[in-house]
SEVEXKE-515314 format. One record per residue (C-alpha): chain; x, y, z. Coordinates in pm, 1 decimal. Layout:
% SEVEXKE-515314
+-------+----------+----------+----------+
: chain :        x :        y :        z :
+-------+----------+----------+----------+
:     A :        X :        Y :        Z :
...
+-------+----------+----------+----------+
END
This chain:
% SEVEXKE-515314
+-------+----------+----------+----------+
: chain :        x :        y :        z :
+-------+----------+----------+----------+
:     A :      0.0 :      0.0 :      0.0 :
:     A :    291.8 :    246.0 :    112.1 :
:     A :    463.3 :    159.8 :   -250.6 :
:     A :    106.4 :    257.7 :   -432.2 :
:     A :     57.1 :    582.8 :   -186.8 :
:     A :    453.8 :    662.3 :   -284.3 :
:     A :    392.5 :    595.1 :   -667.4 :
:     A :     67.6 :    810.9 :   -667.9 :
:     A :    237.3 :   1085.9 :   -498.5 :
:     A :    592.1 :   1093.1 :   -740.9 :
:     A :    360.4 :   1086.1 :  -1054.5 :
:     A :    168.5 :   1337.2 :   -861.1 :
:     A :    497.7 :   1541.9 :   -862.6 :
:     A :    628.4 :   1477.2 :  -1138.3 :
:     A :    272.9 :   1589.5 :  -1334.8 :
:     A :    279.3 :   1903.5 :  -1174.1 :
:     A :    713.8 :   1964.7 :  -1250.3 :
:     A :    601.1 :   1900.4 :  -1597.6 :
:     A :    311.6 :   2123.6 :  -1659.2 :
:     A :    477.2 :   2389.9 :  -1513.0 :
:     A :    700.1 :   2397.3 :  -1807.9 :
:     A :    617.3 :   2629.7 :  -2084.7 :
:     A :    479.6 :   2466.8 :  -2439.5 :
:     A :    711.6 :   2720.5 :  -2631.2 :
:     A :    997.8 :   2517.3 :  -2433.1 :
:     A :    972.9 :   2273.9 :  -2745.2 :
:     A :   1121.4 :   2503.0 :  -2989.6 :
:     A :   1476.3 :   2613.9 :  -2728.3 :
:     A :   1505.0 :   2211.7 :  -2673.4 :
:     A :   1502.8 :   2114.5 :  -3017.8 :
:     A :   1799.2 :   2335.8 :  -3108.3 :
:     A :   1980.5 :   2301.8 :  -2760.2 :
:     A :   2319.1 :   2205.2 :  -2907.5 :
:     A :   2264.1 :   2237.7 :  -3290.6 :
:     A :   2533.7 :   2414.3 :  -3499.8 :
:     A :   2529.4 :   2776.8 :  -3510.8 :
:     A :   2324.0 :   2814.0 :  -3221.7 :
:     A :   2341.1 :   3029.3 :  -2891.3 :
:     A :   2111.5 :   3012.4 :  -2590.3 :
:     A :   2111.4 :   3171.9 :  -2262.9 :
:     A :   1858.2 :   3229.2 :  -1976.9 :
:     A :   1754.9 :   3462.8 :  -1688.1 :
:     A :   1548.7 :   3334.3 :  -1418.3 :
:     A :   1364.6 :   3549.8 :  -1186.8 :
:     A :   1575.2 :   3519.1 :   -896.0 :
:     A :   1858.1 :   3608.1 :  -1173.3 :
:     A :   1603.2 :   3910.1 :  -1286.1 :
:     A :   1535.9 :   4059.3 :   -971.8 :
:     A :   1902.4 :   4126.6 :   -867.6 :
:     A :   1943.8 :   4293.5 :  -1191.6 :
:     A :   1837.6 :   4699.4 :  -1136.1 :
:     A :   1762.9 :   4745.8 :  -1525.6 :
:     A :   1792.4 :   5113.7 :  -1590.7 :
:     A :   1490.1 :   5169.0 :  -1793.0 :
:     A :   1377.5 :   5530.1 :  -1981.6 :
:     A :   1025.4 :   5660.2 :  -1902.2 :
:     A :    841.4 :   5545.2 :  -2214.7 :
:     A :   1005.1 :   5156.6 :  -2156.7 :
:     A :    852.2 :   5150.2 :  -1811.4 :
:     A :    504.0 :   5271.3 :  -1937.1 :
:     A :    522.1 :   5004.0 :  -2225.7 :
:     A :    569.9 :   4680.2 :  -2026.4 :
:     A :    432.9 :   4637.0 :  -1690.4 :
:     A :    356.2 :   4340.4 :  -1490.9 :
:     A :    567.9 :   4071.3 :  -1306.9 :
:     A :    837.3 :   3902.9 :  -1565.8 :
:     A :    985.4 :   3491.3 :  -1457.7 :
:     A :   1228.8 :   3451.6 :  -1719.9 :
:     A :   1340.7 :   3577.9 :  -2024.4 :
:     A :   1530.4 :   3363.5 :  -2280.2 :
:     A :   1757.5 :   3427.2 :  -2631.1 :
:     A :   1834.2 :   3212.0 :  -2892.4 :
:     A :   2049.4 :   3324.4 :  -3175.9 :
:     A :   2133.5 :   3149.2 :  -3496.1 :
:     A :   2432.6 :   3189.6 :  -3715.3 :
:     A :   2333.5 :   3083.1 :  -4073.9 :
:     A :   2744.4 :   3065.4 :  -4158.9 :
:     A :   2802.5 :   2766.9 :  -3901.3 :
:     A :   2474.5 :   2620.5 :  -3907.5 :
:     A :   2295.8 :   2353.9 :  -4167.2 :
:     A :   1988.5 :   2627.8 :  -4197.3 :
:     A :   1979.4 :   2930.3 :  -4375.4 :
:     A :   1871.6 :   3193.5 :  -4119.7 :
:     A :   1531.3 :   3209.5 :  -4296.5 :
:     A :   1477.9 :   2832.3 :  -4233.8 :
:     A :   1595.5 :   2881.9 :  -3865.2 :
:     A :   1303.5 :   3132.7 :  -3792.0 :
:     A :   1022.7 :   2926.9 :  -3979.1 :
:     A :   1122.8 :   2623.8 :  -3825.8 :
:     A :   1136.1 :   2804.0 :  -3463.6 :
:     A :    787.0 :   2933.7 :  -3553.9 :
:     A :    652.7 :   2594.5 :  -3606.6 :
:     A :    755.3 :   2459.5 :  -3330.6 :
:     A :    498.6 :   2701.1 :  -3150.6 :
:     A :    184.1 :   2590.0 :  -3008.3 :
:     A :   -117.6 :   2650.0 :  -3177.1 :
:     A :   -272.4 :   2833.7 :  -2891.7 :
:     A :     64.7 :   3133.5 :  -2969.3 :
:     A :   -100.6 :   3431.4 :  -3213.0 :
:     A :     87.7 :   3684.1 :  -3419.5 :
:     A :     60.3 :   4034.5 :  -3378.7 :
:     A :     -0.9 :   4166.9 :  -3674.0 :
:     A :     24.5 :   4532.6 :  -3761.3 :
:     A :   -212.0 :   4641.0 :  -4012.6 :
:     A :     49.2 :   4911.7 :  -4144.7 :
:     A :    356.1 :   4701.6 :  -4148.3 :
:     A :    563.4 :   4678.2 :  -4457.7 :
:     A :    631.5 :   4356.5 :  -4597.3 :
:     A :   1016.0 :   4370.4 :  -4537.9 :
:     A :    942.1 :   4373.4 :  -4171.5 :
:     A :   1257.6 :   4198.0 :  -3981.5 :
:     A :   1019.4 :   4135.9 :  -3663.5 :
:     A :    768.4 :   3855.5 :  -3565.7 :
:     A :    601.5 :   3888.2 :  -3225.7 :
:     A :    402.2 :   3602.7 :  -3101.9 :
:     A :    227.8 :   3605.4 :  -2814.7 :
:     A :     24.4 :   3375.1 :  -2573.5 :
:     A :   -261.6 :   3573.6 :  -2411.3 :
:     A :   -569.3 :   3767.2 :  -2419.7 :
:     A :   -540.9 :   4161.9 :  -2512.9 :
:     A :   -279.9 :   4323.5 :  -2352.4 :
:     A :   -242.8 :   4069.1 :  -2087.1 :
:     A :     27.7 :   3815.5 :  -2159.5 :
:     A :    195.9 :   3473.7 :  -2019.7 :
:     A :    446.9 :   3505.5 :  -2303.7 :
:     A :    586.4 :   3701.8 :  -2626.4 :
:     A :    802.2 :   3598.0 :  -2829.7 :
:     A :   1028.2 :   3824.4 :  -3018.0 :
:     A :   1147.2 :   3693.0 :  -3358.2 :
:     A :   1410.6 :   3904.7 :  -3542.0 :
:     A :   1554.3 :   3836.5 :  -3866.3 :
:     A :   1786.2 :   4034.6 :  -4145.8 :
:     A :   1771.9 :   4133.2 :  -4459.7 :
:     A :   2143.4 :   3987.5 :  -4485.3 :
:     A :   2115.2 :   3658.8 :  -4576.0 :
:     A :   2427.7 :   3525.8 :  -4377.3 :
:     A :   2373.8 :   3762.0 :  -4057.4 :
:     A :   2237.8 :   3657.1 :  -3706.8 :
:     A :   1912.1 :   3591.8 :  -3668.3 :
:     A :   1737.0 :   3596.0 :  -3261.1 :
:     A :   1474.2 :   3445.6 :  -3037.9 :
:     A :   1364.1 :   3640.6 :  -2714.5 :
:     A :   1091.8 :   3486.2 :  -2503.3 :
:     A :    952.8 :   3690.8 :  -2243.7 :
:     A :    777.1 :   3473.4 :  -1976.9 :
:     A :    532.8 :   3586.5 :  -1680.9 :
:     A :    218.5 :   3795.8 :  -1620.0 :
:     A :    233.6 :   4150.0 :  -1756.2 :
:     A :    114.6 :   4368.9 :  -1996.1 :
:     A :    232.0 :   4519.9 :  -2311.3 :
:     A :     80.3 :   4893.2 :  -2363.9 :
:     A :    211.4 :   4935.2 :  -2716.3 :
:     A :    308.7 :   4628.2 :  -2895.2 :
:     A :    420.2 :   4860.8 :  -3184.2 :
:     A :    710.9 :   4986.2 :  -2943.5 :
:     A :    811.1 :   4675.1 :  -2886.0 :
:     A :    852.3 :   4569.5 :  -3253.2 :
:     A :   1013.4 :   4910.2 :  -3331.1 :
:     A :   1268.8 :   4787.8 :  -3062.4 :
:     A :   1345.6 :   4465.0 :  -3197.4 :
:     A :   1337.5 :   4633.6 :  -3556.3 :
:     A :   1647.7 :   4833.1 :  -3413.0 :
:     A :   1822.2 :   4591.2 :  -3241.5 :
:     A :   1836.8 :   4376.0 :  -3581.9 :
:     A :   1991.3 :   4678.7 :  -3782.9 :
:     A :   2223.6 :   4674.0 :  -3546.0 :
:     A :   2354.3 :   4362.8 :  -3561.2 :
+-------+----------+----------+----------+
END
Protein backbone atom coordinates (compact mmCIF):
# COMPACT_ATOMS: atom_id res chain seq x y z
CA UNK A 1 0.00 0.00 0.00
CA UNK A 2 2.92 2.46 1.12
CA UNK A 3 4.63 1.60 -2.51
CA UNK A 4 1.06 2.58 -4.32
CA UNK A 5 0.57 5.83 -1.87
CA UNK A 6 4.54 6.62 -2.84
CA UNK A 7 3.93 5.95 -6.67
CA UNK A 8 0.68 8.11 -6.68
CA UNK A 9 2.37 10.86 -4.99
CA UNK A 10 5.92 10.93 -7.41
CA UNK A 11 3.60 10.86 -10.55
CA UNK A 12 1.69 13.37 -8.61
CA UNK A 13 4.98 15.42 -8.63
CA UNK A 14 6.28 14.77 -11.38
CA UNK A 15 2.73 15.89 -13.35
CA UNK A 16 2.79 19.03 -11.74
CA UNK A 17 7.14 19.65 -12.50
CA UNK A 18 6.01 19.00 -15.98
CA UNK A 19 3.12 21.24 -16.59
CA UNK A 20 4.77 23.90 -15.13
CA UNK A 21 7.00 23.97 -18.08
CA UNK A 22 6.17 26.30 -20.85
CA UNK A 23 4.80 24.67 -24.40
CA UNK A 24 7.12 27.20 -26.31
CA UNK A 25 9.98 25.17 -24.33
CA UNK A 26 9.73 22.74 -27.45
CA UNK A 27 11.21 25.03 -29.90
CA UNK A 28 14.76 26.14 -27.28
CA UNK A 29 15.05 22.12 -26.73
CA UNK A 30 15.03 21.15 -30.18
CA UNK A 31 17.99 23.36 -31.08
CA UNK A 32 19.80 23.02 -27.60
CA UNK A 33 23.19 22.05 -29.08
CA UNK A 34 22.64 22.38 -32.91
CA UNK A 35 25.34 24.14 -35.00
CA UNK A 36 25.29 27.77 -35.11
CA UNK A 37 23.24 28.14 -32.22
CA UNK A 38 23.41 30.29 -28.91
CA UNK A 39 21.12 30.12 -25.90
CA UNK A 40 21.11 31.72 -22.63
CA UNK A 41 18.58 32.29 -19.77
CA UNK A 42 17.55 34.63 -16.88
CA UNK A 43 15.49 33.34 -14.18
CA UNK A 44 13.65 35.50 -11.87
CA UNK A 45 15.75 35.19 -8.96
CA UNK A 46 18.58 36.08 -11.73
CA UNK A 47 16.03 39.10 -12.86
CA UNK A 48 15.36 40.59 -9.72
CA UNK A 49 19.02 41.27 -8.68
CA UNK A 50 19.44 42.94 -11.92
CA UNK A 51 18.38 46.99 -11.36
CA UNK A 52 17.63 47.46 -15.26
CA UNK A 53 17.92 51.14 -15.91
CA UNK A 54 14.90 51.69 -17.93
CA UNK A 55 13.78 55.30 -19.82
CA UNK A 56 10.25 56.60 -19.02
CA UNK A 57 8.41 55.45 -22.15
CA UNK A 58 10.05 51.57 -21.57
CA UNK A 59 8.52 51.50 -18.11
CA UNK A 60 5.04 52.71 -19.37
CA UNK A 61 5.22 50.04 -22.26
CA UNK A 62 5.70 46.80 -20.26
CA UNK A 63 4.33 46.37 -16.90
CA UNK A 64 3.56 43.40 -14.91
CA UNK A 65 5.68 40.71 -13.07
CA UNK A 66 8.37 39.03 -15.66
CA UNK A 67 9.85 34.91 -14.58
CA UNK A 68 12.29 34.52 -17.20
CA UNK A 69 13.41 35.78 -20.24
CA UNK A 70 15.30 33.63 -22.80
CA UNK A 71 17.57 34.27 -26.31
CA UNK A 72 18.34 32.12 -28.92
CA UNK A 73 20.49 33.24 -31.76
CA UNK A 74 21.33 31.49 -34.96
CA UNK A 75 24.33 31.90 -37.15
CA UNK A 76 23.34 30.83 -40.74
CA UNK A 77 27.44 30.65 -41.59
CA UNK A 78 28.03 27.67 -39.01
CA UNK A 79 24.74 26.21 -39.07
CA UNK A 80 22.96 23.54 -41.67
CA UNK A 81 19.89 26.28 -41.97
CA UNK A 82 19.79 29.30 -43.75
CA UNK A 83 18.72 31.94 -41.20
CA UNK A 84 15.31 32.10 -42.96
CA UNK A 85 14.78 28.32 -42.34
CA UNK A 86 15.96 28.82 -38.65
CA UNK A 87 13.03 31.33 -37.92
CA UNK A 88 10.23 29.27 -39.79
CA UNK A 89 11.23 26.24 -38.26
CA UNK A 90 11.36 28.04 -34.64
CA UNK A 91 7.87 29.34 -35.54
CA UNK A 92 6.53 25.94 -36.07
CA UNK A 93 7.55 24.60 -33.31
CA UNK A 94 4.99 27.01 -31.51
CA UNK A 95 1.84 25.90 -30.08
CA UNK A 96 -1.18 26.50 -31.77
CA UNK A 97 -2.72 28.34 -28.92
CA UNK A 98 0.65 31.33 -29.69
CA UNK A 99 -1.01 34.31 -32.13
CA UNK A 100 0.88 36.84 -34.20
CA UNK A 101 0.60 40.34 -33.79
CA UNK A 102 -0.01 41.67 -36.74
CA UNK A 103 0.24 45.33 -37.61
CA UNK A 104 -2.12 46.41 -40.13
CA UNK A 105 0.49 49.12 -41.45
CA UNK A 106 3.56 47.02 -41.48
CA UNK A 107 5.63 46.78 -44.58
CA UNK A 108 6.31 43.56 -45.97
CA UNK A 109 10.16 43.70 -45.38
CA UNK A 110 9.42 43.73 -41.72
CA UNK A 111 12.58 41.98 -39.81
CA UNK A 112 10.19 41.36 -36.63
CA UNK A 113 7.68 38.56 -35.66
CA UNK A 114 6.02 38.88 -32.26
CA UNK A 115 4.02 36.03 -31.02
CA UNK A 116 2.28 36.05 -28.15
CA UNK A 117 0.24 33.75 -25.73
CA UNK A 118 -2.62 35.74 -24.11
CA UNK A 119 -5.69 37.67 -24.20
CA UNK A 120 -5.41 41.62 -25.13
CA UNK A 121 -2.80 43.23 -23.52
CA UNK A 122 -2.43 40.69 -20.87
CA UNK A 123 0.28 38.16 -21.60
CA UNK A 124 1.96 34.74 -20.20
CA UNK A 125 4.47 35.05 -23.04
CA UNK A 126 5.86 37.02 -26.26
CA UNK A 127 8.02 35.98 -28.30
CA UNK A 128 10.28 38.24 -30.18
CA UNK A 129 11.47 36.93 -33.58
CA UNK A 130 14.11 39.05 -35.42
CA UNK A 131 15.54 38.37 -38.66
CA UNK A 132 17.86 40.35 -41.46
CA UNK A 133 17.72 41.33 -44.60
CA UNK A 134 21.43 39.88 -44.85
CA UNK A 135 21.15 36.59 -45.76
CA UNK A 136 24.28 35.26 -43.77
CA UNK A 137 23.74 37.62 -40.57
CA UNK A 138 22.38 36.57 -37.07
CA UNK A 139 19.12 35.92 -36.68
CA UNK A 140 17.37 35.96 -32.61
CA UNK A 141 14.74 34.46 -30.38
CA UNK A 142 13.64 36.41 -27.15
CA UNK A 143 10.92 34.86 -25.03
CA UNK A 144 9.53 36.91 -22.44
CA UNK A 145 7.77 34.73 -19.77
CA UNK A 146 5.33 35.87 -16.81
CA UNK A 147 2.18 37.96 -16.20
CA UNK A 148 2.34 41.50 -17.56
CA UNK A 149 1.15 43.69 -19.96
CA UNK A 150 2.32 45.20 -23.11
CA UNK A 151 0.80 48.93 -23.64
CA UNK A 152 2.11 49.35 -27.16
CA UNK A 153 3.09 46.28 -28.95
CA UNK A 154 4.20 48.61 -31.84
CA UNK A 155 7.11 49.86 -29.44
CA UNK A 156 8.11 46.75 -28.86
CA UNK A 157 8.52 45.70 -32.53
CA UNK A 158 10.13 49.10 -33.31
CA UNK A 159 12.69 47.88 -30.62
CA UNK A 160 13.46 44.65 -31.97
CA UNK A 161 13.37 46.34 -35.56
CA UNK A 162 16.48 48.33 -34.13
CA UNK A 163 18.22 45.91 -32.42
CA UNK A 164 18.37 43.76 -35.82
CA UNK A 165 19.91 46.79 -37.83
CA UNK A 166 22.24 46.74 -35.46
CA UNK A 167 23.54 43.63 -35.61
Amino acid sequence: MKRIIGTVIFVFTLAVFAGAQSKSDKMYDAFTNKDGISTFSFSKNMLDLIDLDLDDDTNKNVTGDLHRIRFMSYNPEKGEMSGDEFIEKAIDLLPAQYKKYVDEEADEDEMVEIWLLGKKNKYKECHVFITNNDTKQMRFVISFYGNFTVNDLEKLKETGEDFSENK
